[in-house]
C-alpha positions in Angstrom: -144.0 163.3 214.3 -146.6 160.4 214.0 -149.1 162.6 213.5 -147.5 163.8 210.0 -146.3 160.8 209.1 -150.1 159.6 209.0 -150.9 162.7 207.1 -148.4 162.1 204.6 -149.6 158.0 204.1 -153.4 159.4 204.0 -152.5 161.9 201.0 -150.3 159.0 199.0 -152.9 156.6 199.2 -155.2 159.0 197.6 -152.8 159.7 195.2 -152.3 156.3 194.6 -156.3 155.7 194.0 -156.1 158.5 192.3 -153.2 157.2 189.7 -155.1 153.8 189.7 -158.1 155.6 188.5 -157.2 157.5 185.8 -154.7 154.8 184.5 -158.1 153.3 182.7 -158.7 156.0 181.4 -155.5 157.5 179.9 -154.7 158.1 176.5 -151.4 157.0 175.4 -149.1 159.4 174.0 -147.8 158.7 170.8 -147.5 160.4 167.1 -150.6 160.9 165.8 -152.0 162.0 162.2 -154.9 163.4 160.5 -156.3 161.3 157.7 -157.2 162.9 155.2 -160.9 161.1 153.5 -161.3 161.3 149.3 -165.1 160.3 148.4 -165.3 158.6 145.8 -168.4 158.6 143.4 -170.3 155.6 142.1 -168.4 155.8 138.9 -164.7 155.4 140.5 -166.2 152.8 142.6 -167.6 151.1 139.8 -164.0 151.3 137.8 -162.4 150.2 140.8 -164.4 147.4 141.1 -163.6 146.4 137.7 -159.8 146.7 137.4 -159.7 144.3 141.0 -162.4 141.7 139.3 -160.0 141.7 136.4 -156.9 141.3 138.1 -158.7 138.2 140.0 -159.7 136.5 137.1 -156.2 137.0 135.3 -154.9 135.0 138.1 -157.4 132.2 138.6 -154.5 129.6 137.9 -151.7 130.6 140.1 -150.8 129.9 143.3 -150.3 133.4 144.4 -153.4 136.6 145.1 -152.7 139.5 142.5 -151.9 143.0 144.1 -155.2 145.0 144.0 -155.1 148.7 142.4 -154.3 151.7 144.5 -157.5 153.5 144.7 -156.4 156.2 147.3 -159.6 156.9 149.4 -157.6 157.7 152.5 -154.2 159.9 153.0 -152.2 161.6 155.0 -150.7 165.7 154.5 -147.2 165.6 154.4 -144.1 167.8 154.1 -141.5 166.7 151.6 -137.8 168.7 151.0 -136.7 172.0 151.4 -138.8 174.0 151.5 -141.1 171.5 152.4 -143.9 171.0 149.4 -147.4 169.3 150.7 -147.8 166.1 149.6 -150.5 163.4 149.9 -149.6 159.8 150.8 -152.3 157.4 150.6 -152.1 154.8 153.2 -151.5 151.2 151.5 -151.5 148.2 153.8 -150.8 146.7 150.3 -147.2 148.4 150.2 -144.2 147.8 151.7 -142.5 151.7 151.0 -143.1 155.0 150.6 -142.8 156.2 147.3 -143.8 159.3 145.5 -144.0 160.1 141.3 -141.5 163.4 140.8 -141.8 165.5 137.8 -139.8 163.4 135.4 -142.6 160.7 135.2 -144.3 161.8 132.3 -146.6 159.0 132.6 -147.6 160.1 136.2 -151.3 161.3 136.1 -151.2 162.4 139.3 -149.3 165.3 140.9 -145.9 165.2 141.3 -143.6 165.9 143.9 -140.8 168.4 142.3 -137.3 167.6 143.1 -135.7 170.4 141.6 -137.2 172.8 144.3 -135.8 171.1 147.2 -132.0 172.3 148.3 -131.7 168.8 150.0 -132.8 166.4 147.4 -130.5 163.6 146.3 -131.0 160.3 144.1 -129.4 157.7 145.1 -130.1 153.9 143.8 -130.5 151.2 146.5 -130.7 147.5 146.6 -134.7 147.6 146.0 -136.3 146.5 143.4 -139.9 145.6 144.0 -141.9 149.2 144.1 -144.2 147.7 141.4 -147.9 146.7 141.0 -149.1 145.1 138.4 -152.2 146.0 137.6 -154.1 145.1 134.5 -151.1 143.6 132.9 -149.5 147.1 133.1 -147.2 148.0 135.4 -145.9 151.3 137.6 -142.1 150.6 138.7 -138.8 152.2 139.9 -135.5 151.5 140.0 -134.0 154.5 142.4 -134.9 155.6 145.9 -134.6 159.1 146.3 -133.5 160.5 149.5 -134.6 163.8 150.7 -132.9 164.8 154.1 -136.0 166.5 155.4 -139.8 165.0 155.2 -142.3 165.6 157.6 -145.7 164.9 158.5 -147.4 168.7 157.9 -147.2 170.6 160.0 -145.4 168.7 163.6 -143.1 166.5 162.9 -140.0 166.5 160.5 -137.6 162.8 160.1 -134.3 163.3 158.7 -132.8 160.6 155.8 -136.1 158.8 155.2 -136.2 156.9 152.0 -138.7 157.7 149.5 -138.8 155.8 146.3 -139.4 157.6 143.4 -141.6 156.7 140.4 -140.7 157.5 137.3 -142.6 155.8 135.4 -146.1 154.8 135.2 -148.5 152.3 132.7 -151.5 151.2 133.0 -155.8 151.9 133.5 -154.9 151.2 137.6 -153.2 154.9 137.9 -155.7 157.4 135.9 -157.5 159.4 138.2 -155.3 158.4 141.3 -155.8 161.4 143.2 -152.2 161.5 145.8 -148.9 162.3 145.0 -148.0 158.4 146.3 -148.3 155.8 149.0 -147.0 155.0 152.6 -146.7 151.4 152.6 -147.7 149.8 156.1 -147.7 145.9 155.0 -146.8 143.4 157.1 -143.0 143.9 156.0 -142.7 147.3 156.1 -142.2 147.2 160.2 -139.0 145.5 159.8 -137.7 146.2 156.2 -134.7 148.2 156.2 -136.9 151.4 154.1 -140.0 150.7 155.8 -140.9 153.8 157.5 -141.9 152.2 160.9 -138.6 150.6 160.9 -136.7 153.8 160.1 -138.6 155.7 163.0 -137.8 152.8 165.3 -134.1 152.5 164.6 -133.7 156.2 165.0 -135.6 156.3 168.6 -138.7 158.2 167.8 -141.0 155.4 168.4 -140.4 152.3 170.7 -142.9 149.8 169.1 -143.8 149.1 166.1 -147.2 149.0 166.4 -149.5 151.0 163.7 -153.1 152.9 165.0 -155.9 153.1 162.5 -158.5 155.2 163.2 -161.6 155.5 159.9 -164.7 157.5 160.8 -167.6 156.7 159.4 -168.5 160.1 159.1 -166.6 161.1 155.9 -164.3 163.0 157.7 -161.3 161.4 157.6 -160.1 159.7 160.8 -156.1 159.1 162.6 -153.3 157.2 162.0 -150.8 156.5 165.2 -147.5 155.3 165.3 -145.5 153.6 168.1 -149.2 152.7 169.9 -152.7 153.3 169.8 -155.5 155.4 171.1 -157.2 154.6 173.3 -159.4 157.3 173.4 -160.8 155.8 169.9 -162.4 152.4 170.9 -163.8 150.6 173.6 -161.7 147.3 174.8 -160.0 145.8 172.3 -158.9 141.9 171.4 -155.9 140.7 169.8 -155.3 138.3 167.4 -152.6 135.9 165.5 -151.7 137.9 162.5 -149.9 135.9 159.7 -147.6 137.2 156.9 -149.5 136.2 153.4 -147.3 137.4 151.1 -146.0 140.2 152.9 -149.9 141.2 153.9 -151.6 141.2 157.2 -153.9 138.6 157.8 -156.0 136.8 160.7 -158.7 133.8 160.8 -162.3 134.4 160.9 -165.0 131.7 161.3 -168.0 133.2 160.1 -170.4 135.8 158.4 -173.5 136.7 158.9 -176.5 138.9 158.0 -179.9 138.9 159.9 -180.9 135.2 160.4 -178.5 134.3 157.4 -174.9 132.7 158.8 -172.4 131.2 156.6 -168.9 129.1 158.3 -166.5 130.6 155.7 -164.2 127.6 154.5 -161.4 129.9 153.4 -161.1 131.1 157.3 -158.9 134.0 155.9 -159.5 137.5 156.0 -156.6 140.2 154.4 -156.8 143.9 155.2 -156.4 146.3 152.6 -157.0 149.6 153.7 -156.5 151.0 150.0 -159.6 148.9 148.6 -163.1 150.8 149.1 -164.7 147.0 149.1 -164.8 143.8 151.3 -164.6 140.7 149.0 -165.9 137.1 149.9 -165.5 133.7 147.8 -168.9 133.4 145.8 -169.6 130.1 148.0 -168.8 131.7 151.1 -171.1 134.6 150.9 -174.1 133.1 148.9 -176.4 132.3 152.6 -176.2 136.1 152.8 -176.9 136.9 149.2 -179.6 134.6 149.4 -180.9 136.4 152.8 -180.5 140.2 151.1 -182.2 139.0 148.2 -184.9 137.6 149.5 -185.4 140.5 151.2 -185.2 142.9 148.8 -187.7 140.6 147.4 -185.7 139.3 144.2 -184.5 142.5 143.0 -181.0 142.2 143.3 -178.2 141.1 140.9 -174.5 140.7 140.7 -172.6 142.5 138.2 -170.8 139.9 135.5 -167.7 142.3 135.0 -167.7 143.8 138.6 -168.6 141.2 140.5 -170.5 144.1 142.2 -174.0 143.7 143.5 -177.4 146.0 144.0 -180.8 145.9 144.6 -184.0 147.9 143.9 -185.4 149.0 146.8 -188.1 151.5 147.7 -186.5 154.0 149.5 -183.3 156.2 150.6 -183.9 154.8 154.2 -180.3 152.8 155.1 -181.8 151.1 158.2 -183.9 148.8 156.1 -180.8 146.9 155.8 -179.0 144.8 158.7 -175.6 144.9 159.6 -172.6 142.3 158.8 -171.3 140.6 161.5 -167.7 139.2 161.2 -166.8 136.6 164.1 -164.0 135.1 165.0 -163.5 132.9 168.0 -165.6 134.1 170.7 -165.4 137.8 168.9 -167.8 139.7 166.9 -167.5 143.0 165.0 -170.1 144.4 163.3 -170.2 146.2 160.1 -173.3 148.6 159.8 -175.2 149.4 156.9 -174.1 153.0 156.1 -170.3 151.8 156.1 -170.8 148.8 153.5 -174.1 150.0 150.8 -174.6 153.2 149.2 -177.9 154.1 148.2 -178.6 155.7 144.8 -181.1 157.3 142.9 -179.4 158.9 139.9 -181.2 157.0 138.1 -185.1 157.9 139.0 -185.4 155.3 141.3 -183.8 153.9 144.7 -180.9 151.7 143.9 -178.9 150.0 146.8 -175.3 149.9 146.1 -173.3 147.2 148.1 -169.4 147.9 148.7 -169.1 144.2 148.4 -167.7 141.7 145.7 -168.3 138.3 145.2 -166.3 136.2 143.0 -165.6 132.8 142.6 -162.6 132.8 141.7 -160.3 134.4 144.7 -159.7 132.4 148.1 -159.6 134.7 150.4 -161.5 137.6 152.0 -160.3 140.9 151.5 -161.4 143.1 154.5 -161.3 146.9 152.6 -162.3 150.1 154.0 -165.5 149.5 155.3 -164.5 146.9 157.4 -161.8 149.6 159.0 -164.7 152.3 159.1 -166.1 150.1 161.2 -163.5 148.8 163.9 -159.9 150.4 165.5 -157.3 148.7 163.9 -154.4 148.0 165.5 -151.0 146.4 163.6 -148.5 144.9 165.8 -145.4 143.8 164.1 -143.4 143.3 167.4 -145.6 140.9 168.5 -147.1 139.3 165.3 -151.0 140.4 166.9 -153.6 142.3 164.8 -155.7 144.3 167.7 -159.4 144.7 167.1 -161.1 147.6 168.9 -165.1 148.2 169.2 -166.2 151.6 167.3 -169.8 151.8 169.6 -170.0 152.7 173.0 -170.9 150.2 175.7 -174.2 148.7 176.1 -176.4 149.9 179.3 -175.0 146.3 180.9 -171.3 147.1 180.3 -171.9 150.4 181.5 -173.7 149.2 184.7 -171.4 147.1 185.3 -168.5 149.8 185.5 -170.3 152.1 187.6 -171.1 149.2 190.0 -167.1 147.8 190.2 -166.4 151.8 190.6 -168.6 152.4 193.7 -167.2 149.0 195.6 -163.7 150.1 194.5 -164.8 153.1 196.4 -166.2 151.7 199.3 -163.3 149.7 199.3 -160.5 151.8 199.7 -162.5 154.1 202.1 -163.4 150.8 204.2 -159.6 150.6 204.4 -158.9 154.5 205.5 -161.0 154.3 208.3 -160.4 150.6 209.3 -156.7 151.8 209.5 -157.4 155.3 211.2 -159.6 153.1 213.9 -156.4 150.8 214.3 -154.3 154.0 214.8 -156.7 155.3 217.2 -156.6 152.6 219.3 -152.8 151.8 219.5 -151.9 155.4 219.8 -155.0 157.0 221.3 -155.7 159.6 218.0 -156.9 159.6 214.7 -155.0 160.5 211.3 -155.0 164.1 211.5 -153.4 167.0 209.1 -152.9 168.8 212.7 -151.3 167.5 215.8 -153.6 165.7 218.5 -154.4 167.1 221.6 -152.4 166.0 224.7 -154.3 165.9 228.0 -153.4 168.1 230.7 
């Protein structure tokens, strides 16, 4: 009858509304991971900071940037062989593969993944060459990809014939106290290289896109990493950008820096992420406005570090908000980094000493955007479409929010304006309303 025929359009466009609501705010189902956070003290950080200013320096006269140590701040719990053993894979937007040091790397410091356990463990040697990082003139290599038929992120999801490389051997100052058993590499080639585990997940069906999530809490508690798509649930709007391949590493332009009144137009223009590094480096002539601006601040007690290229200041207390955030812009975008993601304040020593996660050197060209740049953003990496996505950490201002709730009540008004406008129309062709019962007929 008419009259159910009206009932039935009145409960779809509700459900319609309905769908068109929540749409905004779904979260979109995809594998996700816990993220496992190791703190690091001010010594590692200050060895750290050493081994990457030396690695700089040693390659002041060549064209190309010098891999940075593996530091391994963040990782991820997996599940390796059969039975699966847990293993730790620090995430590496430096690396390309996954690879993990088995027990007959005597070299290996850290632990090892044991191959002799696992009933479906199998070496075989592959066309790659390249799992190496030079690192102090030392280097950590393999020639053989092991192939384990079962590895898992713990405790969800097991893939079946993933790659792994294995190292089996390992030199150099870059590896001692390198706390996982390896690295999952998530450069810029690793979405399309035949090992790359984005690749391998795409090819077998488990993921449509290859697009990486990174989620860092500022909190010290680890964070998420997403494959296939992002969460939405973790930032508020986000902007994509032209990423660019630098030597198999992802990077975007950025315009400026800037710290209180302080602004510097960065001539380099190039920022490289690198997840691994627990810094942000600038070119000494880029960053000196906002040295300048801290220092004077700090009234003149601050100093850069000759062999870190690390800097501090004395300051009078343990109060973080003395100090300004960094704001990174590029176009018509800015992302701030806050205090408490980029300085660490220390007073080991009897008296306040502010520690910045930030190295200047003269001698690299490029920014390298490190952890506390990803502490402070959602970033998203999308190889299918060459875009680096940039989401905001902080909720919206009382404007964005008004704003919302005002384009939410017109909606409303709206689509109610257009139930009753239509049940008017109805009554007056037909002579009834929309009803959920059938009208009365007169005698």
């Amino acid at each position: 009858t008419q009259s159910t025929w009206d009932y039935q359009f009145m409960m779809n466009l509700l459900l319609l509304i309905g769908l068109l609501l929540s749409q905004g705010l779904a979260i979109d189902k995809t594998f996700s991971f816990d993220i496992i956070t190791h703190s690091l003290n001010s010594e590692e950080l200050k060895e750290a900071a050493v081994k990457i200013s030396s690695s700089m320096l040693r390659s002041s006269d060549s064209d190309s940037s010098p891999p940075p140590p593996l530091l391994g701040e963040y990782a991820i719990n997996c599940k390796m062989g059969t039975p699966g053993q847990n293993i730790y894979l620090m995430l590496d937007t430096f690396g390309k593969y996954i690879w993990v040091s088995i027990e007959s790397c005597e070299s290996c410091k850290n632990p090892k993944f044991n191959t002799k356990s696992s009933q479906t463990y199998k070496e075989t040697y592959a066309p790659i060459d390249d799992i190496a990082y030079d690192i102090c003139d030392k280097w950590a290599s393999t020639n053989a990809i092991s192939a384990d038929e079962v590895f898992g992120i713990a405790p969800d999801f097991v893939y079946f014939n993933v790659h792994i490389g294995a190292i089996k051997s390992m030199y150099g100052r870059g590896f001692d106290g390198f706390w996982p058993h390896g690295a999952i590499g998530l450069n810029y080639r690793s979405f399309h290289d035949r090992f790359g585990f984005i690749n391998q997940l795409a090819l077998t069906g488990k993921i449509i896109h290859r697009v990486a999530g990174i989620y860092i809490g500022s909190d010290k508690k680890g964070g998420e990493l997403t494959y296939g798509n992002v969460n939405s649930s973790k930032f508020y709007g986000m902007e994509y950008f032209h990423a660019y391949d630098y030597n198999g590493l992802w990077e975007m332009k950025w315009n400026t820096i800037a710290y209180n009144t302080a602004e510097s137009h960065l001539r380099t223009q190039k920022g490289i992420l690198l997840l691994n590094l627990p810094f942000i480096f600038f070119p000494t002539r880029d960053f000196e406005p906002i040295y300048t601006e801290i220092n004077k601040q700090c009234g003149g007690k601050c100093s850069i570090d000759k062999t870190s290229h690390l800097f501090s200041c004395d300051v009078s207390s343990s109060n973080i908000n003395q100090f300004s955030p960094l704001i990174l812009t590029t176009g018509a975008f800015s992302y701030s980094i806050p205090a408490e993601n980029y300085i660490d304040i220390d007073q080991s020593s009897g008296q306040f000493k502010a520690n910045f996660r930030i190295m200047v050197c003269s001698e690299i060209q490029n920014i390298g955007l490190g952890s506390p740049f990803f502490k402070s953003v959602y970033v998203s990496l999308n190889s299918d479409e060459d875009l680096i996505g940039l989401g905001n950490l902080t909720s919206p201002t009382i404007l964005t929010t008004f704003f919302w709730i005002v384009a939410f009540v017109l909606f409303i008004i709206f689509a109610t304006g257009a139930i009753l406008g239509y049940a008017s129309y109805r009554k007056k062709k037909y002579g009834f309303v929309i009803s959920a019962s059938p009208p009365k007929q007169n005698n």
